[in-house]
C-alpha positions as CSV (number, residue, x, y, z in Angstrom):
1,X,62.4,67.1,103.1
2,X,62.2,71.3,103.3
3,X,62.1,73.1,100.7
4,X,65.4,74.8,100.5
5,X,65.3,78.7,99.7
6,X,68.1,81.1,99.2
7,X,68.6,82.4,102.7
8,X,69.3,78.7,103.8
9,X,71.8,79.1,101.3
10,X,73.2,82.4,103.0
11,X,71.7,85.3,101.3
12,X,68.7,86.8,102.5
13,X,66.7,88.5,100.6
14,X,64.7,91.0,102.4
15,X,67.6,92.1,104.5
16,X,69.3,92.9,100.8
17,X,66.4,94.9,99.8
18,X,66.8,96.8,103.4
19,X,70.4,97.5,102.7
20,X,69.7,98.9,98.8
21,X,66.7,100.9,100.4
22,X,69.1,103.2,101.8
23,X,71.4,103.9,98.9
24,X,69.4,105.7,96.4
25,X,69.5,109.1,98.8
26,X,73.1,108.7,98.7
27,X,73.6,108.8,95.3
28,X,71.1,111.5,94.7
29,X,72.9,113.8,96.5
30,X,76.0,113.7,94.7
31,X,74.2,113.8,90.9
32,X,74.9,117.0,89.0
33,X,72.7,118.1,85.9
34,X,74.5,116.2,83.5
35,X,73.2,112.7,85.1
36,X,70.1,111.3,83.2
37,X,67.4,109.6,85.3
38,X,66.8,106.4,84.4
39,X,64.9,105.0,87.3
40,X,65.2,100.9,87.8
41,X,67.9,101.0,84.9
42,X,70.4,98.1,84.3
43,X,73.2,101.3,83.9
44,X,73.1,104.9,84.6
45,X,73.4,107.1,81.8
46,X,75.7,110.7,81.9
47,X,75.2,113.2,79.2
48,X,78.9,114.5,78.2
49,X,77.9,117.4,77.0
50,X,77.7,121.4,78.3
51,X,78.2,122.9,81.5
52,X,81.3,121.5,82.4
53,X,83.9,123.1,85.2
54,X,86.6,123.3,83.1
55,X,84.4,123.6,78.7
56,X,81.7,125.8,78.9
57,X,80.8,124.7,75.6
58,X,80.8,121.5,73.9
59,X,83.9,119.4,73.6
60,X,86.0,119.9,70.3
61,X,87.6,116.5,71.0
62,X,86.8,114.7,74.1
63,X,89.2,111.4,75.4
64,X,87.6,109.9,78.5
65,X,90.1,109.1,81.5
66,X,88.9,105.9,83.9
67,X,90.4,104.6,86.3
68,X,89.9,102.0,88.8
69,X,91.2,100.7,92.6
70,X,90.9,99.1,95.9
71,X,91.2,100.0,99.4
72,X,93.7,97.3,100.1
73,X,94.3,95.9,103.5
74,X,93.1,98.9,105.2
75,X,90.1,97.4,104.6
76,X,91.1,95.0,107.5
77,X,91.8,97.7,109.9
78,X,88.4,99.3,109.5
79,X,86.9,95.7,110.8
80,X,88.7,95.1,113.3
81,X,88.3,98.5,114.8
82,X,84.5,98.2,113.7
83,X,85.2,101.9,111.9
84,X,83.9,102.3,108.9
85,X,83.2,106.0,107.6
86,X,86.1,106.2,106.1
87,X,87.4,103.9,103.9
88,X,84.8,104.8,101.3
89,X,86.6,108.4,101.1
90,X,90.0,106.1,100.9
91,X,87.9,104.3,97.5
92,X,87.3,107.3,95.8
93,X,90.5,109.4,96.4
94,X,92.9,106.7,95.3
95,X,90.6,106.9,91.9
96,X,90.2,109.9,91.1
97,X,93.5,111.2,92.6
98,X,95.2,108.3,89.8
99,X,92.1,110.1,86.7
100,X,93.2,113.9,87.7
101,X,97.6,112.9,86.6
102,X,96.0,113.0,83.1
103,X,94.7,116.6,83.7
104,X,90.8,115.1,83.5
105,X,87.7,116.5,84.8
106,X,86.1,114.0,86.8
107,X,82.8,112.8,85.8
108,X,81.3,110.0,87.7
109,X,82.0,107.3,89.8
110,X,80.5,103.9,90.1
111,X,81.7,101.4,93.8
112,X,81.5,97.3,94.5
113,X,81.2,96.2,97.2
114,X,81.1,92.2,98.4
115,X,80.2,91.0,101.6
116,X,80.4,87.8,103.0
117,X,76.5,88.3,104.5
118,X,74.0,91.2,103.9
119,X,74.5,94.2,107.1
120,X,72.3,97.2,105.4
121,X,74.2,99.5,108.6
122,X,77.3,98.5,107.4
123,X,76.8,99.1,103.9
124,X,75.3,102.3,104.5
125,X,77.9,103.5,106.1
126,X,80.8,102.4,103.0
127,X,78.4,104.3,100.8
128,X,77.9,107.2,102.4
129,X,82.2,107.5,102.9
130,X,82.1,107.0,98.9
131,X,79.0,109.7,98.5
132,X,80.5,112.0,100.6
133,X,84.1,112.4,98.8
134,X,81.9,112.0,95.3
135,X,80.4,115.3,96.3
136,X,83.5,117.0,97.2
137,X,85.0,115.8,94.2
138,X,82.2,117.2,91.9
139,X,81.6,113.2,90.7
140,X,77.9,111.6,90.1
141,X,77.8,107.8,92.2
142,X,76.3,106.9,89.1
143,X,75.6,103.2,90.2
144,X,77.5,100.0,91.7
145,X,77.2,96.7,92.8
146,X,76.5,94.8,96.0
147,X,77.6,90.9,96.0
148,X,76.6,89.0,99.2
149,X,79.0,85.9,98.4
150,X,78.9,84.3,101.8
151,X,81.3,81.2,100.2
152,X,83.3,84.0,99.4
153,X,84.0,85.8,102.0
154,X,83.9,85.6,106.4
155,X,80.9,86.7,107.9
156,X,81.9,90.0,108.8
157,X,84.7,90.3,105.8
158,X,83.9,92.2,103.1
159,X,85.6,94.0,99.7
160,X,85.5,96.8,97.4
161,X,86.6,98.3,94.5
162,X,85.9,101.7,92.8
163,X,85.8,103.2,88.9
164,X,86.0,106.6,88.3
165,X,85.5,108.5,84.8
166,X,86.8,111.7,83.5
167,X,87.3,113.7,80.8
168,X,90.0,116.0,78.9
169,X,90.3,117.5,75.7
170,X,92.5,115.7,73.4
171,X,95.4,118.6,73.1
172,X,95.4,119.7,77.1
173,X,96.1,115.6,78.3
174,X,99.0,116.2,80.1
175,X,101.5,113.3,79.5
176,X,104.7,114.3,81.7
177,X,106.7,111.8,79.2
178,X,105.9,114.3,76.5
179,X,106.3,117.4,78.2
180,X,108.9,117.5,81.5
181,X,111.9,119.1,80.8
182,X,115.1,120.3,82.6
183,X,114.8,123.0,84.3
184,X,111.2,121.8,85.9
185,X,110.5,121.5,89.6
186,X,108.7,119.6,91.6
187,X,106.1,120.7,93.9
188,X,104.5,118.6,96.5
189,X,101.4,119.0,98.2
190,X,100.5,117.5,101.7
191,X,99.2,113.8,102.6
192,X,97.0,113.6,105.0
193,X,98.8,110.3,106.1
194,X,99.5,107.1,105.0
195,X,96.5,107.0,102.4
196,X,96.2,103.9,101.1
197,X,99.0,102.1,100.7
198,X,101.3,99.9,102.4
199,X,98.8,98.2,105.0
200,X,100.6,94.7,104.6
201,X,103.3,96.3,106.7
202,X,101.6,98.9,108.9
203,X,99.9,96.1,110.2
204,X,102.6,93.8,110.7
205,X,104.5,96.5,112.6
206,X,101.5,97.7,115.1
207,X,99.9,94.7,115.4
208,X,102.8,91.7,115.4
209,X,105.9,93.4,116.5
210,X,104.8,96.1,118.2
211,X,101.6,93.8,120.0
212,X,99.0,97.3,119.8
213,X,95.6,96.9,119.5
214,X,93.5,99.6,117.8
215,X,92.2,101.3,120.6
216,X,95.0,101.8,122.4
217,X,96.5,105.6,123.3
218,X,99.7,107.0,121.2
219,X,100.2,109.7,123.6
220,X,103.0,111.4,121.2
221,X,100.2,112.0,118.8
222,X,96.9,112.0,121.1
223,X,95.0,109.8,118.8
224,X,94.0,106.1,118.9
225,X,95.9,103.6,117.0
226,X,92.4,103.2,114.9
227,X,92.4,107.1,114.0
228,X,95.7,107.4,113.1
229,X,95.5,104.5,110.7
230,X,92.2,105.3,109.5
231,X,93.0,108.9,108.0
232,X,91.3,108.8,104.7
233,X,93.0,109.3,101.6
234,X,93.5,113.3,100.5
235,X,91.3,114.2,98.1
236,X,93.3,116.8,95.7
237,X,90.5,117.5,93.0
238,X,89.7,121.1,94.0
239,X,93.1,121.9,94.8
240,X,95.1,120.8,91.4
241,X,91.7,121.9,89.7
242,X,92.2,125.3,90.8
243,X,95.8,125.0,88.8
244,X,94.4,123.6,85.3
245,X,91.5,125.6,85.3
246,X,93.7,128.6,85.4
247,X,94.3,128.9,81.4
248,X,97.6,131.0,82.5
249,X,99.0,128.0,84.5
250,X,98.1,125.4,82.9
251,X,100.4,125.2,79.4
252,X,103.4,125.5,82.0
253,X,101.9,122.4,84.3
254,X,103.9,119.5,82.7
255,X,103.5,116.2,84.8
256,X,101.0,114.8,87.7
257,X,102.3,112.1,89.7
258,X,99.4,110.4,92.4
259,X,102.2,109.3,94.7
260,X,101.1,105.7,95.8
261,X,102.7,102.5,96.3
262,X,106.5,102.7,95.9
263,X,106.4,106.6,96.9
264,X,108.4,109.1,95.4
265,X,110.5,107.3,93.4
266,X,108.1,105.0,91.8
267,X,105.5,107.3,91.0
268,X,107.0,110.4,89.5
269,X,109.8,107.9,87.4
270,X,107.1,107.1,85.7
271,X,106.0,110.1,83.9
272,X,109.7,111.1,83.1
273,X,111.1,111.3,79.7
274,X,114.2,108.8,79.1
275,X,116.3,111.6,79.3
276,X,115.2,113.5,82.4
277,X,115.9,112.5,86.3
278,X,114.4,114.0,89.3
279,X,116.3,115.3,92.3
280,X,114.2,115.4,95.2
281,X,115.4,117.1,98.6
282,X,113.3,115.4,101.3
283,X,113.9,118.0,103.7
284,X,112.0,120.4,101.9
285,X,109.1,119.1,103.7
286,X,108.2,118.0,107.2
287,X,107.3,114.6,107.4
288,X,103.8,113.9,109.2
289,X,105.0,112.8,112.8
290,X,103.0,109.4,112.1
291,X,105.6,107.8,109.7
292,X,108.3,108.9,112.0
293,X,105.7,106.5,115.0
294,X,106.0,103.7,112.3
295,X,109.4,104.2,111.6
296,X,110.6,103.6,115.3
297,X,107.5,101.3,116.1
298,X,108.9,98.7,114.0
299,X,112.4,99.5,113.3
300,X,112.2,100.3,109.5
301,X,114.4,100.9,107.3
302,X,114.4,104.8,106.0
303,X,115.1,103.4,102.7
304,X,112.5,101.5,103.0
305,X,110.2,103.7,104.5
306,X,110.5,105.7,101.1
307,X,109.9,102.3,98.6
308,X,106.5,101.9,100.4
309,X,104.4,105.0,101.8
310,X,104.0,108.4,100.1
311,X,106.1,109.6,103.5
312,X,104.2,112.7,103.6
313,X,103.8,113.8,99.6
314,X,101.0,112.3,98.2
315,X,100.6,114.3,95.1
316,X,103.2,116.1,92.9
317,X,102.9,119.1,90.2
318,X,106.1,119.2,87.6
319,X,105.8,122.6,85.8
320,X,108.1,125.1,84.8
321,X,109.6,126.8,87.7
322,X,107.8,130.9,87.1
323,X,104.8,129.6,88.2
324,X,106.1,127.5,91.2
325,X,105.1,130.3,93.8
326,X,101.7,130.5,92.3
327,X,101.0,126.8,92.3
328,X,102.0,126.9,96.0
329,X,100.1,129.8,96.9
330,X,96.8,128.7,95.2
331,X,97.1,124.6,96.8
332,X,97.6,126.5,100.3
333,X,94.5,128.5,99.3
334,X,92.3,124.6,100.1
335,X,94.2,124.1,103.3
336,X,96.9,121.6,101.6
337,X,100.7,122.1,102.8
338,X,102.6,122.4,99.1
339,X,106.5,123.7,98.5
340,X,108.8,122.8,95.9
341,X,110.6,119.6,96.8
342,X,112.8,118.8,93.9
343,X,114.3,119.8,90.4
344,X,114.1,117.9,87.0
345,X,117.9,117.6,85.5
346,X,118.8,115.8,82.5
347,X,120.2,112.6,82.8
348,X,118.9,109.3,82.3
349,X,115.7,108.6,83.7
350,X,115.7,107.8,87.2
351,X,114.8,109.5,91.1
352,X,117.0,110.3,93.3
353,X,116.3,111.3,96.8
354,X,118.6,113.8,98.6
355,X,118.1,112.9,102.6
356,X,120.0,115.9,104.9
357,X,122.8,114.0,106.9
């Protein structure tokens, strides 16, 4: 009888080193000088300490902000359209986008990733999507993990997840339960498109009702079914950064909202106090013209259009209304649409969402 070795057993060893040959470049790129070498390490060590972006001297009282998500079941469109430059963009944004509500300066991030068999082009590629948004988010990839799990997962299938680290001082968290107040307005900035969220049903429109395949033509939009779906996730450090840095706008910045899953409502009810609602007028903004190609793709309800996707908004500012024209002017300033879109009222806590007849 053979002997029986690991790669009988599915996982092969040399094509594993291969793969993790090509990641430490990746992740060099995107350290900054706060990032400690610690070469063959079990953990990568971060010094929290000077030369921050937003404390350029020690912290007084640091409070570390993680957070940590998926890519969902976009991760299923990416395979089957063999695309896959993207979706590590999608990892990181819907991170950091959830660590920057608190008002937190991001500090590193670390990815997982589990594959069903080892592909070193494949995982090359998810890495460098997740290097290239840790750069533009000012984040060390301080480390990860790659599981080849092939009774796990499909050859071909494969998962990921995503941590992301931050910091704040203690007395500038902003908690929007603590600080909204009548009188406050909303201000939206731009998606880039359906981020990542509400793939279960995207799919099921394009794919079951609709019967597309992913490199078919929308001729409305000039894209590819694949492009369109694939739009990564909006990265908004630089762009809300540019608010809290600002030590005469911050104070009057009162509430973040990440608008994910359940939209609008879901998202910015959240950070309200019991005793404030939101009224939000959703013509203040122009819907990107691929929700409305969803919308009559499949035949969805406009209410539920809302419940699921960001529609369009897929971050929102609540400060006090003198400095609405300045947020605006200084999110349009990194190429992101932004306008008020809605007013905080007091009233029980709840959203309501004002559609023009």
């Amino acid at each position: 009888m053979a002997e029986l070795t690991y790669k009988d057993a599915g996982v092969d060893l040399d094509l594993y080193e291969q793969a993790m040959a090509k990641l430490p470049g990746l992740m060099q790129k995107t350290h900054t000088p706060r990032v400690m070498p610690m070469p063959g390490g079990f953990a990568g060590l971060f010094q929290l300490g000077t030369n921050t972006r937003l404390f350029k001297n020690n912290y007084s009282d640091p409070v570390l902000v993680s957070g940590t998500d998926g890519v969902g079941t976009k991760l299923k469109v990416a395979i089957a359209a063999g695309k896959f430059d993207t979706v590590g963009i999608d990892l990181v944004g819907m991170c950091v986008n959830d660590c920057l509500c608190i008002g937190a300066e991001p500090l590193f991030f670390l990815d997982y990733l589990a594959l069903g068999k080892d592909d070193p082009t494949l995982i090359a590629q998810l890495v460098e999507g997740v290097s290239s948004a840790c750069c533009d988010t000012g984040m060390a990839l301080l480390g990860g993990e790659t599981a080849i799990m092939p009774d796990v997962y499909q050859e071909g299938d494969f998962d990921m997840a995503g941590f992301s680290v931050g910091v704040v001082e203690k007395d500038q968290i902003i908690d929007g339960t603590q600080a909204i107040k009548p009188g406050d307005v909303i201000v939206g900035l731009g998606a880039s498109g359906f981020h990542s969220n509400g793939y279960s049903l995207v799919r099921k429109v394009v794919t079951d009702v609709a019967g597309l395949s992913y490199d078919d033509h929308v001729a409305d939009l000039n894209q590819t079914v694949a492009e369109i779906l694939l739009e990564p996730t909006r990265l908004y450090v630089s762009s809300v950064m540019s608010i809290l840095e600002d030590s005469n706008l911050r104070p009057s910045v009162h509430g973040l909202a990440h608008i994910t899953g359940g939209g609008l409502p879901d998202n910015i009810e959240r950070i309200l106090p019991e005793t404030c609602a939101a009224d939000i007028d959703t013509s203040a903004w122009t819907r990107p013209a691929s929700f409305e190609w969803l919308q009559s793709l499949g035949g969805v309800a406009q209410e539920e259009m809302y419940k699921v996707f960001n529609m369009g908004i897929g971050f929102t500012i609540i400060c006090e209304p003198s400095i609405a024209d300045e947020v605006c002017r200084k999110i349009a300033e990194h190429d992101i649409a932004a306008s008020v879109i809605g007013e905080i009222k007091e009233a029980p806590r709840t959203v309501t969402l004002n559609h023009a007849s």
